[in-house]
C-alpha positions in Angstrom: 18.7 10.8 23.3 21.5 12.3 20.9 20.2 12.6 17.2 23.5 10.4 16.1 21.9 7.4 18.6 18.7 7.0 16.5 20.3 6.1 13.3 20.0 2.5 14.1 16.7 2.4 15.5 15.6 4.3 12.3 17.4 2.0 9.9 15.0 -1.1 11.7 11.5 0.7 11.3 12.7 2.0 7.3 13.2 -2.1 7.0 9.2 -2.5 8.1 8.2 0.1 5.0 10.4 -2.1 2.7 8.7 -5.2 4.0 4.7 -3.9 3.9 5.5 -2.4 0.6 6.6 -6.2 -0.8 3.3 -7.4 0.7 0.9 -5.1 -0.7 2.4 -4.6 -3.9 2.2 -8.5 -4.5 -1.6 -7.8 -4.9 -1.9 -6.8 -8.6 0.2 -9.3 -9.3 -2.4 -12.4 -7.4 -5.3 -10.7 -8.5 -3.9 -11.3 -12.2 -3.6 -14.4 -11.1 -6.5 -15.7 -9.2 -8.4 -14.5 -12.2 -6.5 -17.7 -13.3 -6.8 -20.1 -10.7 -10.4 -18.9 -9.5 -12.1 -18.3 -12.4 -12.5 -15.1 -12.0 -13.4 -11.5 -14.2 -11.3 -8.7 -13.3 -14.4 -7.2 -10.9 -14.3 -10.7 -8.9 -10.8 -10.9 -8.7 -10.9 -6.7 -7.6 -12.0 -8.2 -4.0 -8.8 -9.1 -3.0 -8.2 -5.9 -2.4 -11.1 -5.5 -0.5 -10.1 -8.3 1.9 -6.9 -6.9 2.4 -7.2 -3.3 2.7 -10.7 -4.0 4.9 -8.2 -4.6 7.9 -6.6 -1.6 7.8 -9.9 -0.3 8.8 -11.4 -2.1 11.3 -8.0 -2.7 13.2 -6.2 0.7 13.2 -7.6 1.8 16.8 -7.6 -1.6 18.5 -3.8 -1.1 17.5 -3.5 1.8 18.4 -4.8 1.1 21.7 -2.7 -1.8 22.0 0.8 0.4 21.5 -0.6 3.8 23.9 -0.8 0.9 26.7 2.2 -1.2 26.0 5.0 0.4 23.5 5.4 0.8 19.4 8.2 -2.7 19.9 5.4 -4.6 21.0 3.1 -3.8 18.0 6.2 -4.2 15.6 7.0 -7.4 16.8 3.4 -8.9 17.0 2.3 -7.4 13.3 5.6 -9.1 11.9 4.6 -12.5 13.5 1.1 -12.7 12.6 1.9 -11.4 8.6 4.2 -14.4 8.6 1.6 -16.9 10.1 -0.2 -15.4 7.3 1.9 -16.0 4.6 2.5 -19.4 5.3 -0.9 -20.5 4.9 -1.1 -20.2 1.3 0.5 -24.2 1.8 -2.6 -25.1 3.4 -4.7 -22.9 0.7 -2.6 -24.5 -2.0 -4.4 -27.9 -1.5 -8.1 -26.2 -0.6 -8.0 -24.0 -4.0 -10.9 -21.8 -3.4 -10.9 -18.4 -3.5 -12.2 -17.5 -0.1 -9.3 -19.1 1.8 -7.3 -16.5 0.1 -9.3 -13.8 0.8 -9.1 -15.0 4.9 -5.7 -15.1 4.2 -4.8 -11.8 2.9 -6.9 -10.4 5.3 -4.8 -11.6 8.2 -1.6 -10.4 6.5 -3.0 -7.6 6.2 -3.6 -7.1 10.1 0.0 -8.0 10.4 1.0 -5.3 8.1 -0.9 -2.7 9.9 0.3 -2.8 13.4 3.7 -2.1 11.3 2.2 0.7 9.7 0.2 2.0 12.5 3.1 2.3 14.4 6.2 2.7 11.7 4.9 6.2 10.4 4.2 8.3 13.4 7.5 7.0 14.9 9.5 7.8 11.6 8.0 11.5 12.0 7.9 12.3 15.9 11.6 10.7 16.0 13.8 13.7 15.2 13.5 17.4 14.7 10.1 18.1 13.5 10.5 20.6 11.0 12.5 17.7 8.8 9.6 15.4 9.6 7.8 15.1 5.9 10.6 14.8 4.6 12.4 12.1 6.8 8.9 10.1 6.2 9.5 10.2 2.8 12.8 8.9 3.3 11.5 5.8 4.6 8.5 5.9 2.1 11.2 5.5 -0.1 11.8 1.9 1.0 8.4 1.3 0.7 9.3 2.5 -3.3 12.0 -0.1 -3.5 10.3 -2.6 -2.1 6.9 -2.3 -4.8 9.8 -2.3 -7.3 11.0 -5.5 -6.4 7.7 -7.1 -6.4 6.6 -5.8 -9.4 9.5 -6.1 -11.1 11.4 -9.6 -10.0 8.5 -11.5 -7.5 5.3 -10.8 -10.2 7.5 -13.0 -12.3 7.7 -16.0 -10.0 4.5 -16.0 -10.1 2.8 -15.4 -13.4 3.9 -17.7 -16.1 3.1 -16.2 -19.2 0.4 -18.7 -19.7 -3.3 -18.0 -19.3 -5.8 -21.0 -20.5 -9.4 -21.3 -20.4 -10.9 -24.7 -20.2 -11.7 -24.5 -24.1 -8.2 -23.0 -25.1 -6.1 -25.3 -23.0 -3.7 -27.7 -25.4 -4.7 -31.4 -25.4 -0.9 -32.8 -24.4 -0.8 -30.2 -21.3 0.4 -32.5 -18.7 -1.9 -33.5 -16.0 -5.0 -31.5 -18.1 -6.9 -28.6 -16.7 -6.7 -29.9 -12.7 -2.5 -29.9 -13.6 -2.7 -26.7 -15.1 -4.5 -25.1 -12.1 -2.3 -27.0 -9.4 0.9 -25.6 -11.3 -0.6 -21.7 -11.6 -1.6 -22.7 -7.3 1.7 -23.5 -6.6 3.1 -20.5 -8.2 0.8 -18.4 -5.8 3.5 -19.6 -2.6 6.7 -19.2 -3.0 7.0 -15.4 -2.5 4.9 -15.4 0.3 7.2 -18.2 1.7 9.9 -16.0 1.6 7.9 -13.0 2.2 7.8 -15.0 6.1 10.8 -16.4 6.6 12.0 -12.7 6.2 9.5 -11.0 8.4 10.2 -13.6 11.1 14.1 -12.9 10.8 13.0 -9.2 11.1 10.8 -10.3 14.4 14.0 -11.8 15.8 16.1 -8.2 15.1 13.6 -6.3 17.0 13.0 -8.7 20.2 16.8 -8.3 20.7 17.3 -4.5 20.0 16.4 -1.6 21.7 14.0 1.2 20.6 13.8 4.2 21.8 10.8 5.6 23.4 9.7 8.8 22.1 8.4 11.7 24.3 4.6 10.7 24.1 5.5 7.6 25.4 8.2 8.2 28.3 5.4 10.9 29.4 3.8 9.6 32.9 0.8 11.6 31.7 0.6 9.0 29.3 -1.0 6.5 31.8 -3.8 9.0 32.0 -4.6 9.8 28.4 -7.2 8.1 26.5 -6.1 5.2 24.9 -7.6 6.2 21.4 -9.1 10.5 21.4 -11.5 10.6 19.2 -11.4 14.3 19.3 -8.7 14.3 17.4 -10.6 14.5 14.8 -12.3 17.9 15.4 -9.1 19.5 14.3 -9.1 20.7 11.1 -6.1 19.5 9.1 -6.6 16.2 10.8 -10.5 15.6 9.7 -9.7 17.0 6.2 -6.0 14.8 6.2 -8.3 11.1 6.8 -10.4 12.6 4.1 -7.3 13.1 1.2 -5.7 9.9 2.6 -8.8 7.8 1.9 -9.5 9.3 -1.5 -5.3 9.4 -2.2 -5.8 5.4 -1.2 -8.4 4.4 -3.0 -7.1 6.5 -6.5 -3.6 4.8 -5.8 -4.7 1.1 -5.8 -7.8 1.2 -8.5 -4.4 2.0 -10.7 -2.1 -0.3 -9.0 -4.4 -3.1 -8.9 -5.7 -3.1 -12.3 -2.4 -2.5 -14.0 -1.5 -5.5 -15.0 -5.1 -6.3 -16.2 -5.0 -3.6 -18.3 -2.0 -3.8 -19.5 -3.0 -8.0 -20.7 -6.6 -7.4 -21.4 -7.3 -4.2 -22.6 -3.7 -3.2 -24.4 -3.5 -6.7 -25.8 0.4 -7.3 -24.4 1.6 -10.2 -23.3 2.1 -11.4 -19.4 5.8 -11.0 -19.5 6.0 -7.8 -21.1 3.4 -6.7 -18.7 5.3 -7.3 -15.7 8.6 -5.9 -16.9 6.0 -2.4 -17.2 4.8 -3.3 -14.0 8.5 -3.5 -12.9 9.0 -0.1 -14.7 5.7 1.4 -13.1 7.0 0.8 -9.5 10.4 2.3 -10.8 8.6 5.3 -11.5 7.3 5.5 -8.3 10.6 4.1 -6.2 12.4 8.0 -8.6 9.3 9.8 -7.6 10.4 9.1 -3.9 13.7 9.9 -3.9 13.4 12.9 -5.7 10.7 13.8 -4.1 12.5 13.6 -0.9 15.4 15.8 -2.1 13.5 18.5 -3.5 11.4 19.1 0.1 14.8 20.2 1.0 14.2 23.4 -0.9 10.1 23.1 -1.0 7.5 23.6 1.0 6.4 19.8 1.3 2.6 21.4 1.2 3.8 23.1 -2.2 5.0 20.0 -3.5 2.1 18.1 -2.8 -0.1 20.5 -4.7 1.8 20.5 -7.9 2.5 16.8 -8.0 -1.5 15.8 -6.8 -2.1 18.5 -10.0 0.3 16.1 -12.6 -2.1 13.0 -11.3 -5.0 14.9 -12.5 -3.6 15.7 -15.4 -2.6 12.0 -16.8 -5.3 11.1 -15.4 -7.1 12.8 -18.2 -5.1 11.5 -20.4 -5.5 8.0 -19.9 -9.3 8.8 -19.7 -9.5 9.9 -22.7 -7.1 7.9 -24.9 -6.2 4.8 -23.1 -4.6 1.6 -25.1 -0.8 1.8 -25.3 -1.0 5.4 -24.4 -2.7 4.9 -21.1 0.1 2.5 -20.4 2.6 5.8 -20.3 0.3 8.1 -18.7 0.2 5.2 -15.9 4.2 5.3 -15.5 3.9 9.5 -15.1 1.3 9.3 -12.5 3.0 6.4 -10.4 5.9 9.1 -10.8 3.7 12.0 -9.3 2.0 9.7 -6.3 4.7 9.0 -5.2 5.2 11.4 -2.6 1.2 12.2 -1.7 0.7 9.4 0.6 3.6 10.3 3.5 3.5 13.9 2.6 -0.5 13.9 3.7 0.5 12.1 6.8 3.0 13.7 8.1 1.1 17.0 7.5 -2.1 16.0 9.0 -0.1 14.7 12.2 1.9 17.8 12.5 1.6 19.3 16.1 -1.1 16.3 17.8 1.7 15.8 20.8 0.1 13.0 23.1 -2.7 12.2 20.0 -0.2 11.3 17.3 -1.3 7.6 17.9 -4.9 8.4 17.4 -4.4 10.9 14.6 -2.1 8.0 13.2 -4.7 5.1 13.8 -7.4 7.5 11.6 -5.5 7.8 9.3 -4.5 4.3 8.4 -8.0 3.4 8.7 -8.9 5.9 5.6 -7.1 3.4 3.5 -10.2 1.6 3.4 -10.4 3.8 0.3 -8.7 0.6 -1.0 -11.6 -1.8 -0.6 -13.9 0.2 -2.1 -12.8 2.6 -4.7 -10.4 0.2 -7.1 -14.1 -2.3 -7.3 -16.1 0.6 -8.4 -13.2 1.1 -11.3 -13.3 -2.3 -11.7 -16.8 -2.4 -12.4 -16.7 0.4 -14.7 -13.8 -1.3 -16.8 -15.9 -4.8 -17.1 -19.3 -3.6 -17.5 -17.9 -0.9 -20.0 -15.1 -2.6 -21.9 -16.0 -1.2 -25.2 -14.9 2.9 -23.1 -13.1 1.1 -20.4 -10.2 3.9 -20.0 -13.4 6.3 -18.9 -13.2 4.4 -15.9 -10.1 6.4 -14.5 -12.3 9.2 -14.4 -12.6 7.4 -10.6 -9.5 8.2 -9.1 -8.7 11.6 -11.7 -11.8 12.6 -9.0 -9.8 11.2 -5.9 -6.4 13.0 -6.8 -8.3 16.4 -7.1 -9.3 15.9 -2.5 -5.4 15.7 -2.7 -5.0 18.9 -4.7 -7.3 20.4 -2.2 -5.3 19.4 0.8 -2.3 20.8 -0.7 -3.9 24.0 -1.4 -5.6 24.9 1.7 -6.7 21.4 3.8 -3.2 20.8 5.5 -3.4 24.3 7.4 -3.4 24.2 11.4 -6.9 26.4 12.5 -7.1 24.9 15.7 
């Protein structure tokens, strides 16, 4: 196939990192707000993430089995269907109100997201000349950039409304009382992820009627004898030591992420509104980060550029440790700058030269971001249990950006 013909193809499977960014990214934004709804302390509220991010790894190699034996289309189409089944039921979980119909819920939108990212990233990088791959990956991690800018910035605000009562603070005249002030904070909860569906099934329609190419690996009639998930793969070096950044990368991304905006409201003492436009401004950081990030691997090693930028997130990392308040707030919009491009440059590196296994190698590697169920709690729990230090808990993922340093430095190199 001629390089010119997989412009459109690409163009559709850039669209899916836009679209799993928009659903992920609306997480800090419901934990602030199930902390609302629910009851919750910021610990509690902390396992939404776990019930999202716990799909990603217990489905990775069913999915991946499921594309080796029918095609990346058919995993596309399938994980766009069931996120939108998923999103919809907040309707039904508007009128339940408890806190474990959202975690069920999340959880399958979650699923849904990760067929389209089990199959989106090693497409993105075996599509095309393979010396450009990191950097066409972070191309299309760059939608994933604009799409966490939009939902921090523009949907965070549909949702939170400024207000945040307890059952002793809320005013006498508020209509309805408490159970009206909880149905209104509910209902906030569905309108993004109403749209959030409508769009992914629109998406689902695009890709039943177009045509993707099938890369090499696929096309191959040795591919009816390979192994539908190699677990070997992992014996390779910059593989095994790639899953190992990726989970630690994860977990130090979204214990920042997910506790932004609870920082931001309970520990710097700003308001909800103002929160949210930093939140907006944090995923900006990030959305720059990518871009630039992507235009500089023109010149750089992308192995070099991981190694400095991993080194920054140390650094104000540090910084936020030690000084937190307002402070931390700024140290938090540098390091979204500087993670930007860790995440697809680890991938693509680790995947680099797996041929038939780039499905496995892919499907172990979205399962390490199971760092995300586990490492933002353990910062969580720091935070609550240790308000009057709180910003020592970033100490947590300072530790997780330094297994990135390390891949950068020496990890990504092909021994065998």
């Amino acid at each position: 196939m001629k390089k010119n013909s997989y412009v459109l193809p690409l163009a559709l499977i850039f669209s899916l990192f836009f679209l799993w960014a928009i659903s992920s990214n609306l997480l800090p934004t419901m934990i602030r707000q199930l902390m609302k709804t629910c009851e919750l302390n910021a610990f509690e509220a902390s396992f939404t993430e776990s019930a999202y991010w716990l799909a990603y790894f217990i489905f990775p190699i069913p999915i991946a089995m499921f594309m080796k034996r029918y095609s990346y289309k058919a995993g596309i189409i399938f994980g766009l269907l069931l996120a939108a089944a998923g999103g919809l039921l907040f309707f039904p979980a508007a009128i339940l109100k408890e806190y474990w119909a959202y975690l069920c819920i999340f959880f399958i939108i979650a699923t849904g997201m990760c067929f389209l990212e089990t199959a989106a990233n090693p497409y993105v990088s075996v599509l095309g000349d393979s010396s450009t791959s990191s950097r066409r990956l972070n191309l299309a991690q760059s939608f994933n950039g604009l799409g966490a800018f939009i939902s921090a910035m523009f949907l965070s605000k549909l949702v939170l409304s400024g207000n945040h009562y307890t059952r002793e603070s809320l005013p006498i005249d508020y209509p309805g009382g408490w159970e009206g002030y909880i149905q209104f904070e509910t209902d906030a909860m569905k309108t993004p992820y109403l749209i959030l569906s409508l769009i992914l099934i629109i998406i689902a329609v695009v890709f039943i009627f177009s045509k993707l190419p099938r890369i090499q690996e696929e096309s191959s009639e040795e591919r009816k004898q390979d192994k539908l998930i190699n677990f070997k793969v992992l014996k390779r070096s910059h593989v095994r030591w790639g899953v190992i950044a990726q989970f630690f990368y994860n977990g130090g991304q979204t214990a920042i992420n997910s506790l932004f905006l609870v920082y931001c409201c309970t520990y710097a003492g700003i308001s909800e509104a103002t929160a949210t436009t930093f939140f907006g401004l944090y995923m900006l950081c990030f959305l720059l980060g990518r871009w630039i990030g992507t235009f500089l691997m023109v010149k750089f090693r992308p192995q070099d550029m991981l190694l400095v930028y991993a080194l920054a997130c140390v650094l104000l990392c540090g910084i936020l440790a030690i000084f937190g308040g307002e402070a931390g707030i700024y140290a938090m919009l540098g390091i979204s700058f500087f993670m930007s491009i860790i995440y697809p440059t680890q991938f693509s590196l680790a995947i680099k030269d797996l041929g038939s296994d780039t499905k496995s190698g892919s499907a172990f590697l979205v399962m390490a971001i199971v760092g995300n169920a586990c490492i933002p709690q353990l910062t969580a729990y720091l935070m609550h249990h240790y308000g009057y230090v709180y910003q020592v808990a970033y100490i947590i993922p300072l530790l997780c950006f330094l297994f990135c340093v390390y891949y950068g430095w020496k990890g990504y190199r092909i021994k065998n």
